[in-house]
MMTF fields as JSON, N, C-alpha, C and O atoms, coordinates in Angstrom:
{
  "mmtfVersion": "1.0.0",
  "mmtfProducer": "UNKNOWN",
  "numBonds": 391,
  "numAtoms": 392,
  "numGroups": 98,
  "numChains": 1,
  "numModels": 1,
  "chainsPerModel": [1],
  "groupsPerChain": [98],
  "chainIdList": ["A"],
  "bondAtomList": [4, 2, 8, 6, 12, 10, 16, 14, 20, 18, 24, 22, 28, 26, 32, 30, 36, 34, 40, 38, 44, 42, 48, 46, 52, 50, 56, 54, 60, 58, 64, 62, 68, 66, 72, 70, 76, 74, 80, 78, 84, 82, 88, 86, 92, 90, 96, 94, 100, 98, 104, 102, 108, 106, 112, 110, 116, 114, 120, 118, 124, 122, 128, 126, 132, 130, 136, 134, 140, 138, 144, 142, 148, 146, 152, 150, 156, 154, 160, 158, 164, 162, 168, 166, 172, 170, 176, 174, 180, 178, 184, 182, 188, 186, 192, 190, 196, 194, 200, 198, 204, 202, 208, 206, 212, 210, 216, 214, 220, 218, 224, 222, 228, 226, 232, 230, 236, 234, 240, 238, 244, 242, 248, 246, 252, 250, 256, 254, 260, 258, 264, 262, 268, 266, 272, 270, 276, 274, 280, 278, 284, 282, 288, 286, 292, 290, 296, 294, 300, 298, 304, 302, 308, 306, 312, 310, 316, 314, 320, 318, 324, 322, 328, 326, 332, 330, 336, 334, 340, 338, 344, 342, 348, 346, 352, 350, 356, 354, 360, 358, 364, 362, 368, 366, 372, 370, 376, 374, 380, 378, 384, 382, 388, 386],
  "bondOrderList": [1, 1, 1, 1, 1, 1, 1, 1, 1, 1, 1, 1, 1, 1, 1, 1, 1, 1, 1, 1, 1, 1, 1, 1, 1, 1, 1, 1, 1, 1, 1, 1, 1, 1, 1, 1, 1, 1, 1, 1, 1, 1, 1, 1, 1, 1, 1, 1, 1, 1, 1, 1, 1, 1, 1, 1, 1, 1, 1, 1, 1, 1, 1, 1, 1, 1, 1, 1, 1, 1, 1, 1, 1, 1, 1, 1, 1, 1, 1, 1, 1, 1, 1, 1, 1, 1, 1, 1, 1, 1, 1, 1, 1, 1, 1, 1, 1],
  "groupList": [{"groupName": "UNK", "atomNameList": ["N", "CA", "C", "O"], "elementList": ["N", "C", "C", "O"], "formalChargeList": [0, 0, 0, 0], "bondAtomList": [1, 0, 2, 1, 3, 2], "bondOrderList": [1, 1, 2], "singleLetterCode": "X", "chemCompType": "L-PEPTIDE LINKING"}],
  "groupTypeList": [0, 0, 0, 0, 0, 0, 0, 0, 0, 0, 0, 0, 0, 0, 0, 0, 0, 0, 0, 0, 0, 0, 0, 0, 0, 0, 0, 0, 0, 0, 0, 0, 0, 0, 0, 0, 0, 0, 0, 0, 0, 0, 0, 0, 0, 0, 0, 0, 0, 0, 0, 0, 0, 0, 0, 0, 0, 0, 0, 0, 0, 0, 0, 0, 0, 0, 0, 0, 0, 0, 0, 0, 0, 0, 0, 0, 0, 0, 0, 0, 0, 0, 0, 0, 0, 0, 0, 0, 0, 0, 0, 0, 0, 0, 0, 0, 0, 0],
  "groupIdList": [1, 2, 3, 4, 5, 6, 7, 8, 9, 10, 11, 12, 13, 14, 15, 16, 17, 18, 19, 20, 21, 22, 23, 24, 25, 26, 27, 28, 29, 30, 31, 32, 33, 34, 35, 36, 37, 38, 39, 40, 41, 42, 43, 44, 45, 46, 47, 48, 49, 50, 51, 52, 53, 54, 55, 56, 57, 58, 59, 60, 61, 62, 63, 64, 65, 66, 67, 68, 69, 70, 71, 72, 73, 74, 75, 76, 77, 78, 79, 80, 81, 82, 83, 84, 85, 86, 87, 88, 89, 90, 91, 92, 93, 94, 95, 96, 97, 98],
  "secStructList": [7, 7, 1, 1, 7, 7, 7, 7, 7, 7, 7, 7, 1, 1, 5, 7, 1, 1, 1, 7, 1, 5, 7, 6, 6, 7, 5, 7, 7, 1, 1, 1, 7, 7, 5, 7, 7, 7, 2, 2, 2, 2, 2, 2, 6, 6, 2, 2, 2, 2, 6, 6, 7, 3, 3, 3, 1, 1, 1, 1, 1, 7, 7, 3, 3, 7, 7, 3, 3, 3, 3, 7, 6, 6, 1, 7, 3, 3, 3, 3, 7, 6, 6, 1, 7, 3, 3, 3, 1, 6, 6, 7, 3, 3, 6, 6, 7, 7],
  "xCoordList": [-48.509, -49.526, -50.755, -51.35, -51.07, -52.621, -53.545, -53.562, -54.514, -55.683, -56.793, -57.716, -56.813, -57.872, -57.571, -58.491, -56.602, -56.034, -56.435, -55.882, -57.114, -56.863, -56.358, -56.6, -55.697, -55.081, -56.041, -56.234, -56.593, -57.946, -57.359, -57.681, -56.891, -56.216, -57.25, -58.087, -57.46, -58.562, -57.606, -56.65, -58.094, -57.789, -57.919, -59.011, -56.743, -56.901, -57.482, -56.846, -58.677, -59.512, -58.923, -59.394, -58.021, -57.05, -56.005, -55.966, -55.276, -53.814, -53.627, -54.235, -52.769, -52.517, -51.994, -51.616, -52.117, -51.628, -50.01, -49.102, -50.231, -49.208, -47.554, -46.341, -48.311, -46.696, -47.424, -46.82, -48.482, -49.133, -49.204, -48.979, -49.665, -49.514, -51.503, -52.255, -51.955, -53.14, -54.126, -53.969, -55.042, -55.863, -57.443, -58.567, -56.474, -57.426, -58.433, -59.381, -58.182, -59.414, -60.658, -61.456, -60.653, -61.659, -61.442, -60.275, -62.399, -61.954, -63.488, -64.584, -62.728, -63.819, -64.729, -64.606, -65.897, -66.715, -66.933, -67.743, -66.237, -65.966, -65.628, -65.039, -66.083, -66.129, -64.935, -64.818, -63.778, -63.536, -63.442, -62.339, -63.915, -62.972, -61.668, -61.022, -61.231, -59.585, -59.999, -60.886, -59.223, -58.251, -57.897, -57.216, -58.306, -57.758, -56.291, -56.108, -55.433, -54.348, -54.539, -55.382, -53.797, -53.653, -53.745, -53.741, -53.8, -53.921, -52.02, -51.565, -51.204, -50.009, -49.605, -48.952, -50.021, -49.644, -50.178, -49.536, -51.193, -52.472, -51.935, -52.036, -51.17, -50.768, -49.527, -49.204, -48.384, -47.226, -47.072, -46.126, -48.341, -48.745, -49.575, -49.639, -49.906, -50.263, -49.226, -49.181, -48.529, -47.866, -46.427, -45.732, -46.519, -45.654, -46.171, -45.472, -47.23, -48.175, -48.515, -49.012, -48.41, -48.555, -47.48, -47.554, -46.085, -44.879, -43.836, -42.947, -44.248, -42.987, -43.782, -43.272, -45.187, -46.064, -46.369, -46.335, -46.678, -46.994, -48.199, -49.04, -48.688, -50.055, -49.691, -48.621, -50.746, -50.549, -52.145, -53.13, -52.336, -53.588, -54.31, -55.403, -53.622, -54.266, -53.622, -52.567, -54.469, -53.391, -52.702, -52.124, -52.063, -51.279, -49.827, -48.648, -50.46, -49.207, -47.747, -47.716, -47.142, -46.206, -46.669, -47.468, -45.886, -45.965, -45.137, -44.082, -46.14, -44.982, -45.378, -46.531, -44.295, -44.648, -44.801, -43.858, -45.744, -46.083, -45.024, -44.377, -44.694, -44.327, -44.249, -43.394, -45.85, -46.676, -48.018, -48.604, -48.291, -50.044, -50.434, -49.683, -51.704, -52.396, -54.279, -54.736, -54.854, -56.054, -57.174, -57.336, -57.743, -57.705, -59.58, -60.239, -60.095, -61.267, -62.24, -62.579, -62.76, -63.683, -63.385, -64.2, -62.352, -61.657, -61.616, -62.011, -61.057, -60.388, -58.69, -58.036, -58.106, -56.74, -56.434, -56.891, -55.136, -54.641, -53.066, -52.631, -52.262, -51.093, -50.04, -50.407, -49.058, -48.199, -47.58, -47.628, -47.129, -46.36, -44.671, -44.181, -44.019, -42.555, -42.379, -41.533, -43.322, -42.717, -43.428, -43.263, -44.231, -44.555, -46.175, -46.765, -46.824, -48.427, -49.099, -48.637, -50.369, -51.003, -52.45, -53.237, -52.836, -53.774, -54.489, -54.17, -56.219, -56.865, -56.686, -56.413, -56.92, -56.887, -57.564, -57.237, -59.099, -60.061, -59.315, -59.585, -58.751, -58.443, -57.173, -56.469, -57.02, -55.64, -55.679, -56.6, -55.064, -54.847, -53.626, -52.758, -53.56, -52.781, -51.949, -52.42, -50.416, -49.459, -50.005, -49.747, -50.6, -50.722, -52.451, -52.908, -53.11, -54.773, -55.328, -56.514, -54.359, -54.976, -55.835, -56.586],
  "yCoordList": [-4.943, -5.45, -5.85, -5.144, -7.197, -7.619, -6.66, -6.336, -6.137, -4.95, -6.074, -5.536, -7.315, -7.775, -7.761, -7.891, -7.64, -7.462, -6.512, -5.499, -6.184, -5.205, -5.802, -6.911, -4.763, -4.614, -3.639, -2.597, -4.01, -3.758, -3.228, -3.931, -2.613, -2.328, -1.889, -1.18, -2.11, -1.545, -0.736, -1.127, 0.255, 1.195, 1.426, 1.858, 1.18, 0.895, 2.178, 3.198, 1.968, 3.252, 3.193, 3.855, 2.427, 2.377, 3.296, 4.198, 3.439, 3.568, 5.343, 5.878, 6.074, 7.358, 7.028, 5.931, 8.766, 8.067, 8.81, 8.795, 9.467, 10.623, 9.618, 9.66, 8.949, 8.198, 6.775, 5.792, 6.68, 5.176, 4.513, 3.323, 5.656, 5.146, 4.999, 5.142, 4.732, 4.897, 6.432, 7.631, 5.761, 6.918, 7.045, 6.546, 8.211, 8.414, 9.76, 10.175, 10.177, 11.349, 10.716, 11.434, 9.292, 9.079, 8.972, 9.209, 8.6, 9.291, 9.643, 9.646, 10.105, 10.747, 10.359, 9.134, 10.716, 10.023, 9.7, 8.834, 10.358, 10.162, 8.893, 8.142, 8.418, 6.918, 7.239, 7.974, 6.109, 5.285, 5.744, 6.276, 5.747, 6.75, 6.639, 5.612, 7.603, 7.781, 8.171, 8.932, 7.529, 7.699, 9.533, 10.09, 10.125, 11.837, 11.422, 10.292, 12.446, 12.173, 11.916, 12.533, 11.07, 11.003, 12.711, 13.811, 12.417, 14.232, 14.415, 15.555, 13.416, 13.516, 14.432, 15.471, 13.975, 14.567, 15.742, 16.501, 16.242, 17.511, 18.603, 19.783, 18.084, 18.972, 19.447, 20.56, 18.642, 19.152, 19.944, 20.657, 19.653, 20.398, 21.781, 22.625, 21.982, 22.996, 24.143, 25.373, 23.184, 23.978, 24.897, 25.895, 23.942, 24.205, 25.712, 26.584, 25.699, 26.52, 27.646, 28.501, 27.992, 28.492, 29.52, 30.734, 28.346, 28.451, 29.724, 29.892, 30.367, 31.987, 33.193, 34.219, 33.083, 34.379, 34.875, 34.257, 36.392, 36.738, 36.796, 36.654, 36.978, 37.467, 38.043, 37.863, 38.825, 39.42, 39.31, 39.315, 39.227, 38.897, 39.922, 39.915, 41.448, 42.792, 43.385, 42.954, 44.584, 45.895, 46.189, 46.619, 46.205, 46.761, 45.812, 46.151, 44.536, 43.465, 43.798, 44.441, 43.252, 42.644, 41.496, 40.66, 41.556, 40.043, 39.669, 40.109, 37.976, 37.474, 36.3, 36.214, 35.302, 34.707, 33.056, 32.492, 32.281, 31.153, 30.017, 29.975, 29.206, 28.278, 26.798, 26.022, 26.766, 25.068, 25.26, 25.835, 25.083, 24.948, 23.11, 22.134, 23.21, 21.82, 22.268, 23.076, 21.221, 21.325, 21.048, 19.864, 21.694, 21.363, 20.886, 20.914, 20.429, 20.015, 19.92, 19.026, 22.127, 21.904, 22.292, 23.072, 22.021, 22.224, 24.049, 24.697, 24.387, 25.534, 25.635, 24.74, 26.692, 26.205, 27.091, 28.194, 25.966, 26.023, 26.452, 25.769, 27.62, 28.266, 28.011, 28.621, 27.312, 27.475, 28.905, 29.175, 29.567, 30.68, 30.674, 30.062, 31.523, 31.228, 31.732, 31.274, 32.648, 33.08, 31.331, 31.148, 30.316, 29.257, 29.589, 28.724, 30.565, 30.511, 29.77, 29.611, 29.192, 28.133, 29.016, 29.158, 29.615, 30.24, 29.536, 28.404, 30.375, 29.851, 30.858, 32.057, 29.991, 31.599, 32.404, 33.462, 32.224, 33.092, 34.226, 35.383, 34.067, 34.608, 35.785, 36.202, 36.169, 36.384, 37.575, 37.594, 38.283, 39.222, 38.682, 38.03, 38.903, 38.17, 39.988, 41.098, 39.369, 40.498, 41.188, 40.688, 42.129, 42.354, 42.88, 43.49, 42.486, 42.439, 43.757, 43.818, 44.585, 45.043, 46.623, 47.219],
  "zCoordList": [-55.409, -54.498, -55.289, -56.103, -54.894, -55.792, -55.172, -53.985, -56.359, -56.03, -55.367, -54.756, -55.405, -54.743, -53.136, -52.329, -52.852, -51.617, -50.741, -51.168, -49.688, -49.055, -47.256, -46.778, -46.653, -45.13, -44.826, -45.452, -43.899, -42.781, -41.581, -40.624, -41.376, -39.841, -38.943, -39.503, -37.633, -36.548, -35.491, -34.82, -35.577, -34.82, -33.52, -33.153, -32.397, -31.047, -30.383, -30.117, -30.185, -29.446, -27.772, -26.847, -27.699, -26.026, -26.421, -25.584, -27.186, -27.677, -27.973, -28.9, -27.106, -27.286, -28.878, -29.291, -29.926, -31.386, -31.471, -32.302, -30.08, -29.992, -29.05, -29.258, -28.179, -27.068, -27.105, -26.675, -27.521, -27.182, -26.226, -26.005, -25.407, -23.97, -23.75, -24.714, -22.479, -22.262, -22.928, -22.696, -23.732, -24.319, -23.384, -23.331, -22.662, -21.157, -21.788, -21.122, -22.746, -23.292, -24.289, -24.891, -24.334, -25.321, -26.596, -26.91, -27.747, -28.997, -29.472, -28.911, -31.553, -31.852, -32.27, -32.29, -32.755, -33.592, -34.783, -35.113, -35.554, -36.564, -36.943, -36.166, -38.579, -38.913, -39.848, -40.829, -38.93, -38.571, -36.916, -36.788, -36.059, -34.913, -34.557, -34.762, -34.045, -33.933, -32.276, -31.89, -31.63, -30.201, -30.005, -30.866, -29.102, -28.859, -27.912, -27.459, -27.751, -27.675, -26.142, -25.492, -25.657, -23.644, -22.963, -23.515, -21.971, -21.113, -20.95, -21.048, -20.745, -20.481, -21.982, -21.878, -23.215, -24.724, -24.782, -25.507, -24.256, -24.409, -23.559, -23.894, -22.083, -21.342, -21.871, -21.456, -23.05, -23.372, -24.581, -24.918, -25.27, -26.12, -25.606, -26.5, -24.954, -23.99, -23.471, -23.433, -23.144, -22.15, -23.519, -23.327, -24.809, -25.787, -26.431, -26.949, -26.271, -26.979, -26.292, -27.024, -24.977, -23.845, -23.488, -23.299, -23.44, -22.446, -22.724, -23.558, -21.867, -22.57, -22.35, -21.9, -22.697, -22.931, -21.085, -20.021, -21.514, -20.18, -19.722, -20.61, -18.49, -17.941, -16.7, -16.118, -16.284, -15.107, -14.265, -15.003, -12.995, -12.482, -12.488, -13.054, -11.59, -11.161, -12.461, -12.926, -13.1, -13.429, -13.39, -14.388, -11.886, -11.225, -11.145, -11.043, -11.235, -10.862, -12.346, -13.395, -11.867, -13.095, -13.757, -13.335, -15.213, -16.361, -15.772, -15.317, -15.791, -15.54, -16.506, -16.929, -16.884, -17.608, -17.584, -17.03, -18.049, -18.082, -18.004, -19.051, -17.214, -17.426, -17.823, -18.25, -17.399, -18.136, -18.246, -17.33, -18.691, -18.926, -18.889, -18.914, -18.83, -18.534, -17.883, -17.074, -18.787, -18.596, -17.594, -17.299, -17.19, -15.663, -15.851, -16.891, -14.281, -14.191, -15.384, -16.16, -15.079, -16.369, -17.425, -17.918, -18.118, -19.31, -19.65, -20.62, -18.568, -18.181, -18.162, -17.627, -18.732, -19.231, -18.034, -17.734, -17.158, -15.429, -16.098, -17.025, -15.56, -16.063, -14.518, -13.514, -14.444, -13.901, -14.531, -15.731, -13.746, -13.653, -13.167, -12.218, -14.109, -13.677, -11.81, -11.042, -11.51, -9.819, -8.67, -7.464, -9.778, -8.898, -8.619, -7.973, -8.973, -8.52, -9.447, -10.578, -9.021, -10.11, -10.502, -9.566, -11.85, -12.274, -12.857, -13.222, -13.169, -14.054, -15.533, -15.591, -16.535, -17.597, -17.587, -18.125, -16.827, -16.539, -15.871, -16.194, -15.313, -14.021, -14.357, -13.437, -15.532, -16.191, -17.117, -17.933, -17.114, -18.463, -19.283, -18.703, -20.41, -21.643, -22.045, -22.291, -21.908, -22.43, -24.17, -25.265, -23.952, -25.653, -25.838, -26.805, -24.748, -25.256, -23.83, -23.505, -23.227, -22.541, -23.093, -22.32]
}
């Protein structure tokens, strides 16, 4: 490749970098900025990161354990649960930290 050469590429601040689908979170500021991943990529990565572990609401209740996660309003992490209830993590004790 001639060194006087350079490829300039511009970086689609629309473009998820993860499915390239709509980049509905913005990006960063950082120079050059980069695109943050879509909420569809953030929630599966979430829920990857999430998915298996237990919580329980009361003391008293049973673990039960997570089935999806996804980020909700005010960037509060929202836990589907395997029995079907929809939590906040606030709202939660974590198997292991009691």
């Amino acid at each position: 490749m001639n060194p006087s050469v350079t490829t300039n590429k511009e970086t689609d601040l629309n473009t998820c970098p993860q499915c390239l689908g709509n980049a509905d979170q913005g990006f960063s500021r950082e120079i050059p900025p980069q695109p943050y991943p879509c909420t569809k990529c953030v929630d599966k990565d979430l829920t990857n990161t999430w998915k298996g572990m237990k919580v329980r609401i009361n003391p008293n209740d049973e673990w039960v354990k997570i089935k999806s996660a996804y980020l909700g309003d005010k960037n509060e992490l929202i836990f589907i649960l395997e029995d079907g209830e929809v939590v906040g993590s606030l709202d939660v004790e974590f198997e292991g930290t009691e």
